[in-house]
PyMOL CGO cylinders between C-alpha atoms (Angstrom):
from pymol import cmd
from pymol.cgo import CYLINDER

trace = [
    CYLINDER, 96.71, 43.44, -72.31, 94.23, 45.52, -70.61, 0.3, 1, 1, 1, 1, 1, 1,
    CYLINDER, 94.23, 45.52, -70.61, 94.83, 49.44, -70.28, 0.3, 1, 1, 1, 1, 1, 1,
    CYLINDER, 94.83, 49.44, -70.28, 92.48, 51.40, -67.31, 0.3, 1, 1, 1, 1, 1, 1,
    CYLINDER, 92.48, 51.40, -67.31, 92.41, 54.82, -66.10, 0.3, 1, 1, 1, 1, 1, 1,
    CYLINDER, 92.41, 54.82, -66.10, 91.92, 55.37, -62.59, 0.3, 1, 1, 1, 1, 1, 1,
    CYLINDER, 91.92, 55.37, -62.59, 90.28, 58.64, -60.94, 0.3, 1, 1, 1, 1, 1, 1,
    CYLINDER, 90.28, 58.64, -60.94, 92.82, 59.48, -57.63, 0.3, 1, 1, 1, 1, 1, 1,
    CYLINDER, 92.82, 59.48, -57.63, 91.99, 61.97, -54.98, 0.3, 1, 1, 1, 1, 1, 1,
    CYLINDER, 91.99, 61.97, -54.98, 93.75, 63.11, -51.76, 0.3, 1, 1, 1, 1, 1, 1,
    CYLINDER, 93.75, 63.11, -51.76, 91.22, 61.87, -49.29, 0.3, 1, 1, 1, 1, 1, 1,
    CYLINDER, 91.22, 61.87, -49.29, 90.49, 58.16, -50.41, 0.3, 1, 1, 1, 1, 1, 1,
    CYLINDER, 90.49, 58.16, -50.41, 92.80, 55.33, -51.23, 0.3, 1, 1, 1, 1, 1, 1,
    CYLINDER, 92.80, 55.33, -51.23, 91.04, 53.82, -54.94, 0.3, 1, 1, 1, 1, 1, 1,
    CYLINDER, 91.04, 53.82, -54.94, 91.80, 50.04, -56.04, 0.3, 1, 1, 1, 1, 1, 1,
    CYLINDER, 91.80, 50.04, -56.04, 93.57, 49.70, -58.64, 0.3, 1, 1, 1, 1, 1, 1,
    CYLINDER, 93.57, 49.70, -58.64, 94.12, 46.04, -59.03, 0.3, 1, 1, 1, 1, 1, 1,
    CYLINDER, 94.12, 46.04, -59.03, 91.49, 43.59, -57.46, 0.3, 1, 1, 1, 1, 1, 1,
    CYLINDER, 91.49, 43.59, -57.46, 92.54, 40.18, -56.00, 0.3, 1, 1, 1, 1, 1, 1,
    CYLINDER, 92.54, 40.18, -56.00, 92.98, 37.30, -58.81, 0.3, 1, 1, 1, 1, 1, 1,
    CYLINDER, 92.98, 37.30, -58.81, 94.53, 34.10, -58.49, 0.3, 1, 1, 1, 1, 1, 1,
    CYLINDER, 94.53, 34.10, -58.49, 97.32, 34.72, -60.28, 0.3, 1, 1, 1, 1, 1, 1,
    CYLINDER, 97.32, 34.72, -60.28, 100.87, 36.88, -60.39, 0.3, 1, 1, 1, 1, 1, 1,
    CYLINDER, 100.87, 36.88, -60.39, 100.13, 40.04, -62.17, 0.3, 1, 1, 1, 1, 1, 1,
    CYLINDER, 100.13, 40.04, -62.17, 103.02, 42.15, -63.82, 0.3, 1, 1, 1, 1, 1, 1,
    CYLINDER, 103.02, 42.15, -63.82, 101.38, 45.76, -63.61, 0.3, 1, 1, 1, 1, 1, 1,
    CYLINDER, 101.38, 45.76, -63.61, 102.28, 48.69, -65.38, 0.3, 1, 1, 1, 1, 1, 1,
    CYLINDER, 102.28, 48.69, -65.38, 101.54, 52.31, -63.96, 0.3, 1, 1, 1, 1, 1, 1,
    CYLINDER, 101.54, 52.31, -63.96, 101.67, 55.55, -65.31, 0.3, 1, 1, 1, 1, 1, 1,
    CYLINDER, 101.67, 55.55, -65.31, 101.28, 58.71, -63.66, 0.3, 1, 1, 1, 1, 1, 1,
    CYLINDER, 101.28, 58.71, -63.66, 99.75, 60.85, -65.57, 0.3, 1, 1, 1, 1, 1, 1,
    CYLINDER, 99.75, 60.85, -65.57, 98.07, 63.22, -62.99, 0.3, 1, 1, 1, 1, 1, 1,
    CYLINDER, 98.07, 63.22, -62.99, 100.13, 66.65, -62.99, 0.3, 1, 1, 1, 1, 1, 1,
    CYLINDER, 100.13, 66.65, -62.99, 101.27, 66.05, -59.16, 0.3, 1, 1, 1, 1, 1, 1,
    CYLINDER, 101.27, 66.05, -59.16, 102.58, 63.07, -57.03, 0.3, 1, 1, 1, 1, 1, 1,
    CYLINDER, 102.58, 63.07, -57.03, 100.63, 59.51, -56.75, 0.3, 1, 1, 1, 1, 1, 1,
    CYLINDER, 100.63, 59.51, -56.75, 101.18, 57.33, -53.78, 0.3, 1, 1, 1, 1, 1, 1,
    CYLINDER, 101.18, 57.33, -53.78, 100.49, 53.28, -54.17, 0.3, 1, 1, 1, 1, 1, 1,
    CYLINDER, 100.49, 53.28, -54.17, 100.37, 50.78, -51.31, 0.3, 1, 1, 1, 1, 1, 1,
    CYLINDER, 100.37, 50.78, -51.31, 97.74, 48.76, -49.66, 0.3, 1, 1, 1, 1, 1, 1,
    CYLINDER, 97.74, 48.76, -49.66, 94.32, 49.42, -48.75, 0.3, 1, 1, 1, 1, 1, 1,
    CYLINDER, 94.32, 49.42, -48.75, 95.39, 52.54, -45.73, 0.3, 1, 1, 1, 1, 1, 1,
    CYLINDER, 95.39, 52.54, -45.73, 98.16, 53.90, -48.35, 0.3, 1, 1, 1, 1, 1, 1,
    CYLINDER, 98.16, 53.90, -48.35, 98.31, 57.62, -47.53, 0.3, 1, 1, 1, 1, 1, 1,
    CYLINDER, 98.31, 57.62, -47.53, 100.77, 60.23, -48.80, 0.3, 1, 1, 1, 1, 1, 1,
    CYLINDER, 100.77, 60.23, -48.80, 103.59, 59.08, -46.20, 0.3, 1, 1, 1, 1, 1, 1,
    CYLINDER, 103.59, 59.08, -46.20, 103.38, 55.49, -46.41, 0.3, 1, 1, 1, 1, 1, 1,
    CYLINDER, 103.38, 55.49, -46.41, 102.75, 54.78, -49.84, 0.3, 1, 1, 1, 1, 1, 1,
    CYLINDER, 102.75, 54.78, -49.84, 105.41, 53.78, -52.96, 0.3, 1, 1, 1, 1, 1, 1,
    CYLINDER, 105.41, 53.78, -52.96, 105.89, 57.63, -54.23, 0.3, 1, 1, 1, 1, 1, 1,
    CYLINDER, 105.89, 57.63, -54.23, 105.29, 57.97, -58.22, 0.3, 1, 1, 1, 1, 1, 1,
    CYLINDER, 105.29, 57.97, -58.22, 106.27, 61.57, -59.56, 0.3, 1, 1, 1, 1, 1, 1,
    CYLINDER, 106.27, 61.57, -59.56, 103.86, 63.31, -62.40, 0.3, 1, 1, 1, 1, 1, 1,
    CYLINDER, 103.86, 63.31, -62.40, 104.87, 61.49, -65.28, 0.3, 1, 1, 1, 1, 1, 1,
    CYLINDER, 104.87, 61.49, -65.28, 107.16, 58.35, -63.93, 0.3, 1, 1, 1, 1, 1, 1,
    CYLINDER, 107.16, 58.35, -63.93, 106.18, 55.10, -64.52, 0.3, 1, 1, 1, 1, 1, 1,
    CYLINDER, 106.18, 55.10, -64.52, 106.94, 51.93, -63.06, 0.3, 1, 1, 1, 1, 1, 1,
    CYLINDER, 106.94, 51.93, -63.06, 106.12, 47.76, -63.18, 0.3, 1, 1, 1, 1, 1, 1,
    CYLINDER, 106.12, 47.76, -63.18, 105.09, 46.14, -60.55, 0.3, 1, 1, 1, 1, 1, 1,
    CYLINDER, 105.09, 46.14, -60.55, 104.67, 42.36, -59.65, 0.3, 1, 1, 1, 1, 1, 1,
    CYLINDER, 104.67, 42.36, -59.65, 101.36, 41.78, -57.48, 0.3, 1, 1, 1, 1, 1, 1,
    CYLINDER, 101.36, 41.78, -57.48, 101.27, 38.69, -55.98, 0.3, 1, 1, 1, 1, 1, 1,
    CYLINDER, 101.27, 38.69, -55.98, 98.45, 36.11, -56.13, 0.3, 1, 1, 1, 1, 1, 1,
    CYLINDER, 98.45, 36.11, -56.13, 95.48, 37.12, -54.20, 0.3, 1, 1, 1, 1, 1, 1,
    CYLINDER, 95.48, 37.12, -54.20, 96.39, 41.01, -53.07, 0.3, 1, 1, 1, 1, 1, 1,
    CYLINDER, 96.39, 41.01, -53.07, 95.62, 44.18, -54.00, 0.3, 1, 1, 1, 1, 1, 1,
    CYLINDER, 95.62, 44.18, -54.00, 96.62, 47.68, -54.56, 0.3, 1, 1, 1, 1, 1, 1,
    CYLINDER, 96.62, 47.68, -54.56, 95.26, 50.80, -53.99, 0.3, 1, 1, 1, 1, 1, 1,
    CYLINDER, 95.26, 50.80, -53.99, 96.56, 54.36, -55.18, 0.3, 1, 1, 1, 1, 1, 1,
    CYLINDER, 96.56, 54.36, -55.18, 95.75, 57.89, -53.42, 0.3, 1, 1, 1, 1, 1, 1,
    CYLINDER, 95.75, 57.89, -53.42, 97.01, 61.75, -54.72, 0.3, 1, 1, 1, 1, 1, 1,
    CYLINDER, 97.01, 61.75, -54.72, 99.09, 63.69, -52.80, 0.3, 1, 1, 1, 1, 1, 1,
    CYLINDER, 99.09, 63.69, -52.80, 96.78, 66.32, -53.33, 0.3, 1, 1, 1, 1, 1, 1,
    CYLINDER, 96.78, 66.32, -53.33, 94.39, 66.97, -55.40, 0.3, 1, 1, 1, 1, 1, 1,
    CYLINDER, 94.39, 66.97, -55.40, 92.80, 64.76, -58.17, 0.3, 1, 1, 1, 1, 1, 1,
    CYLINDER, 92.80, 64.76, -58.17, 93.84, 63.42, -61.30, 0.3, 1, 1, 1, 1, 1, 1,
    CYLINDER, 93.84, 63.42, -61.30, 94.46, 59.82, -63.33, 0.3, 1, 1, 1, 1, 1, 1,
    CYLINDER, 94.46, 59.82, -63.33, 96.67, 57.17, -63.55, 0.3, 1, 1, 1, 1, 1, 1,
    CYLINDER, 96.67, 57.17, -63.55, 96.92, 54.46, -66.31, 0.3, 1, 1, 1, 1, 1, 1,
    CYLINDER, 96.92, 54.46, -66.31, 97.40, 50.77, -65.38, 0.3, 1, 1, 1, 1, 1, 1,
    CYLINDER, 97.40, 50.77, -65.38, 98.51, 48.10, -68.02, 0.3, 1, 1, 1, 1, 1, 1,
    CYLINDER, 98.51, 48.10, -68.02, 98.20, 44.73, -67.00, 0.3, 1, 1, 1, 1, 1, 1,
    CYLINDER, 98.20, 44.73, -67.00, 97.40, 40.98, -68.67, 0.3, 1, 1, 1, 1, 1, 1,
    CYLINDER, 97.40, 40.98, -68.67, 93.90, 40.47, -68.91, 0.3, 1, 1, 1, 1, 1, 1,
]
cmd.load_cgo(trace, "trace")
């Protein structure tokens, strides 16, 4: 398994997971002291998957797509586990 921290800000979606060509099972963990907003590469705070401070969730990425995560406001990190 392969554990990454990710530097979120309000103003810029981040990638999280890159493309592969293979499922993924993700794990993410909020860990930035506000809410964290996941979706594709144009996620914003109103049309992203909504991840409280300190909720967690898995996640099954398909082959070959991506996702990106953005702060609600602010900045702060989020952990991803996935296979390596």
């Amino acid at each position: 398994m392969i554990s990454e921290n990710f530097s979120l800000n309000d103003t810029t979606p981040v990638k999280i997971i890159s493309k592969v060509d293979m499922y993924q099972q993700v794990y993410i963990h909020n860990d930035t002291g506000g809410a964290v907003y996941v979706g594709g590469s144009n996620v914003t705070s109103t049309s992203g998957y909504h991840l409280a401070n300190h909720e967690h969730v898995a996640m099954e990425i398909p082959q070959q797509n991506e996702l990106f995560g953005i702060k609600g406001s602010g900045t702060g990190d989020i952990v991803i586990v996935r296979p390596d």
